[in-house]
N, C-alpha and C positions, 0 to 999 in steps of 0.2 A: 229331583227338583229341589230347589236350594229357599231356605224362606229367611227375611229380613236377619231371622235371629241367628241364625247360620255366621253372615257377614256381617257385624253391628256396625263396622265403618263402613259400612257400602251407600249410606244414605240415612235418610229418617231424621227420629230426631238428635242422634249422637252430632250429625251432621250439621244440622240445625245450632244445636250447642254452641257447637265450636266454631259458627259462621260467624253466628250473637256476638260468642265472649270476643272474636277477633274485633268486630267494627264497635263493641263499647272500648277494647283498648285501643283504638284509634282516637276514637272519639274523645279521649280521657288524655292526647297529646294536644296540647294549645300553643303551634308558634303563634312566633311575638314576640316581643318583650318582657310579656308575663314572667318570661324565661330569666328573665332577669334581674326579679326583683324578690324580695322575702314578704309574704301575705299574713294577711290576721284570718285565723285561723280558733274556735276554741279548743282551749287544753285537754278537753276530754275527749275531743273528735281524733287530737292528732294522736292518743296515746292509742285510742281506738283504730286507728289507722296502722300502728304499728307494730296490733296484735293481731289484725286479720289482715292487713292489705290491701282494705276497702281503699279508695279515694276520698281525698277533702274536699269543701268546696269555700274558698276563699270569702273574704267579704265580698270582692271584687267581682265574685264569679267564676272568679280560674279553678281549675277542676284536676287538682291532679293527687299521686302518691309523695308525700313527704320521703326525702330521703337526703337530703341535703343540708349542710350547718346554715340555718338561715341568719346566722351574725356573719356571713361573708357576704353578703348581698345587700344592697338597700331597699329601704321598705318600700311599698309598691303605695303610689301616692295618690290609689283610687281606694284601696285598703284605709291608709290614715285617716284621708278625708270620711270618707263611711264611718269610721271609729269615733271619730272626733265629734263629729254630728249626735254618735251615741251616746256619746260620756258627758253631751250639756246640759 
């Protein structure tokens, strides 16, 4: 007779795990336009992002990993707006 720890992939909570990590990285792709644009972001989240691989989360909302030169994109004009409200 064969018990969970025999087969650790056979179910449980390995299974469980890797169900989770699947549909948060689903969850963490946002079509759209968001796709589009460069976000405000603070300085210490994104370094922090690019020591573990957590995700940021924008002013805007948009939820994703930094990986991109965001001087080739335009800035995202729900981001500015949010920004600009903050710096009055």
């Amino acid at each position: 007779m064969s018990t969970p720890l025999d087969a650790p992939d056979a179910g449980g909570v390995a299974t469980l795990d890797r169900d989770l990590e699947r549909l948060l990285e689903e969850e963490l792709q946002e079509p759209g336009d968001h796709e589009r644009f460069s976000h405000y972001v603070k300085k210490e989240k994104i370094l922090e992002s690019a020591l573990t691989g957590k995700p940021v989360r924008a002013l805007c909302g948009k939820k994703w990993t930094p990986g991109r030169d965001p001087e080739k994109f335009p800035v995202c004009p729900t981001c500015k707006e949010i920004y600009e409200s903050l710096t009055k």
